[in-house]
N, C-alpha and C positions, 0 to 999 in steps of 0.2 A: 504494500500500500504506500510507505512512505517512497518508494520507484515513480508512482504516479502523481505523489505529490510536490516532486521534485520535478520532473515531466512538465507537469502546469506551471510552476513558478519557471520552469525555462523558457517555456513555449510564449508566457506573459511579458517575461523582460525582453524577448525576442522583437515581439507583436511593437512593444513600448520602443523600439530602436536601442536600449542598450546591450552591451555583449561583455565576455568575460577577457580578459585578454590575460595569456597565464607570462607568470614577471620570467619567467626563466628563459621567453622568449624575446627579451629587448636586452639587446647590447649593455647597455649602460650597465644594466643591472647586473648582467654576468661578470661584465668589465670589472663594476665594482665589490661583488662577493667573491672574484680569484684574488685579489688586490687583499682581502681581508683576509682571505685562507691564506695567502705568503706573507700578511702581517704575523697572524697566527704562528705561523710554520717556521719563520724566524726567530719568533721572541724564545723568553721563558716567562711566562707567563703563566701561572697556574690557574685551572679551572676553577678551583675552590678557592682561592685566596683573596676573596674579596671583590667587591663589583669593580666595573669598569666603568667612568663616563665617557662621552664621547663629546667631543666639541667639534661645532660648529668647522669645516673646511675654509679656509679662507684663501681670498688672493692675494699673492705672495707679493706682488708691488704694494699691496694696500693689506695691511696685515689687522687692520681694522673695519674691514669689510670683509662682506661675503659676496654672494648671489643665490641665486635658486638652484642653481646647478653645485653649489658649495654643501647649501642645505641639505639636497637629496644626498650628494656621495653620504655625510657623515649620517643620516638614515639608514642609507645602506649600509654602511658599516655597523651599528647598531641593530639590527636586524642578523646582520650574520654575527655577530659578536655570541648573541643571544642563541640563533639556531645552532652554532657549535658549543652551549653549555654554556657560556660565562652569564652573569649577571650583569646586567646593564642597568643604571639608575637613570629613569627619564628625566633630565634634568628640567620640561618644560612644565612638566606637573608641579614641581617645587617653586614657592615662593620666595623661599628664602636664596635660593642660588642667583648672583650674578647672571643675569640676561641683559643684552642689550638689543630691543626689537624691534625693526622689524628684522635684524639681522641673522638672530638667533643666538645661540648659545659661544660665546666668544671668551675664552679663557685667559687673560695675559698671565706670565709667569708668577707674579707676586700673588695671585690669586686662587692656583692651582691648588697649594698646600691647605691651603684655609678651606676651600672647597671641599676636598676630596676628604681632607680630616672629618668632616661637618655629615658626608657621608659615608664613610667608612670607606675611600676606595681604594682598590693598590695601585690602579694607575688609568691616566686619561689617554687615548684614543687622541690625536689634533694632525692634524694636516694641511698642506697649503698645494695650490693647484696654479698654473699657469697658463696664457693661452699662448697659441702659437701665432704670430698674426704677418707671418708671410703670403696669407691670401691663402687663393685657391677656394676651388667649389668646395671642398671641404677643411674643416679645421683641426685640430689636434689641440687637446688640452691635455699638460703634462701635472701628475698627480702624485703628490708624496704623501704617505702616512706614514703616522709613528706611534708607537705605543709607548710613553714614557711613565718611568716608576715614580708613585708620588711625592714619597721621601726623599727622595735624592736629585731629583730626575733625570735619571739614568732612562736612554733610552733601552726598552727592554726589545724591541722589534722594529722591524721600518719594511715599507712596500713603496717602490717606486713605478709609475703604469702610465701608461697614455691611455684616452679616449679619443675615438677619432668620431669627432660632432659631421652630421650631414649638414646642408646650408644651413635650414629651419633650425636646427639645434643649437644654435650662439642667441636665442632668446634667453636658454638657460643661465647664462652669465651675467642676466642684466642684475644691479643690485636691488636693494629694494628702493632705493629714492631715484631708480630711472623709469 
């Protein structure tokens, strides 16, 4: 029975014009959960030892900025972070953590310890992204993470990756005050 009542809620969002589109088929997303499994697969990082936040990706000329496409990577990272065991503390649900918005979740260093102490974490997830801007129909945005220890900041892992954006896809860059 529930076959057929799955059936009808398909058949209805169909009817409605929307569809399901599975994440494991868009670039971006695979780009960005190998990028998190070679973060992983690098560090020393223990499963158990504690959460992990994750800050906001920024651009690396402007280390006080983000973009939409900043935002999503460190989602994605957060998201695999989680699907391979670790704990991740959603820093947007907390009020007390340093945000600055519309940009998101933006860590500077003097910050990190007070933070992480305040959530028990071993270590923040930050990275900085760059674009490529020699033109062409498409683009390249060059992608660094790190996992660094919160105590120390010791970095405990790093992933370096490109994304290659189609034209359409440098929307994602814009920040939030464009």
């Amino acid at each position: 029975m529930a076959g057929i009542g799955g059936l009808s809620l398909l058949l209805a969002a169909c009817a409605a014009g929307a569809f399901y589109y599975d994440a494991s088929e868009s670039n971006l997303i695979r780009g960005n959960y190998a990028a998190t499994d070679a973060l992983i697969a690098s560090g020393k990082l223990p499963a158990t030892g504690g959460p992990v936040l994750v800050a906001t990706v920024v651009d690396i000329d402007q280390l006080g900025s983000s973009s939409t496409l900043g935002r999503l990577i460190s989602e994605h990272v957060a998201s695999r972070l989680v699907q391979k065991g670790y704990v991740v503390t959603e820093l947007k649900m907390r009020d007390q953590v340093y945000m600055r918005t519309p940009e998101g979740e933006l860590m500077l260093s003097r910050e990190v310890r007070e933070i992480s102490a305040r959530h028990g974490a071993q270590a923040v997830a930050v990275g900085t992204y760059a674009r490529d801007t020699s033109g062409g129909r498409n683009g390249v945005v060059f992608v660094s993470l790190k996992l660094v220890r919160t105590g120390d900041n010791t970095i405990l892992g790093a992933s370096d990756y490109a994304l290659v954006l189609a034209q359409g896809g440098y929307g994602l860059l814009r920040t939030a005050s464009q």
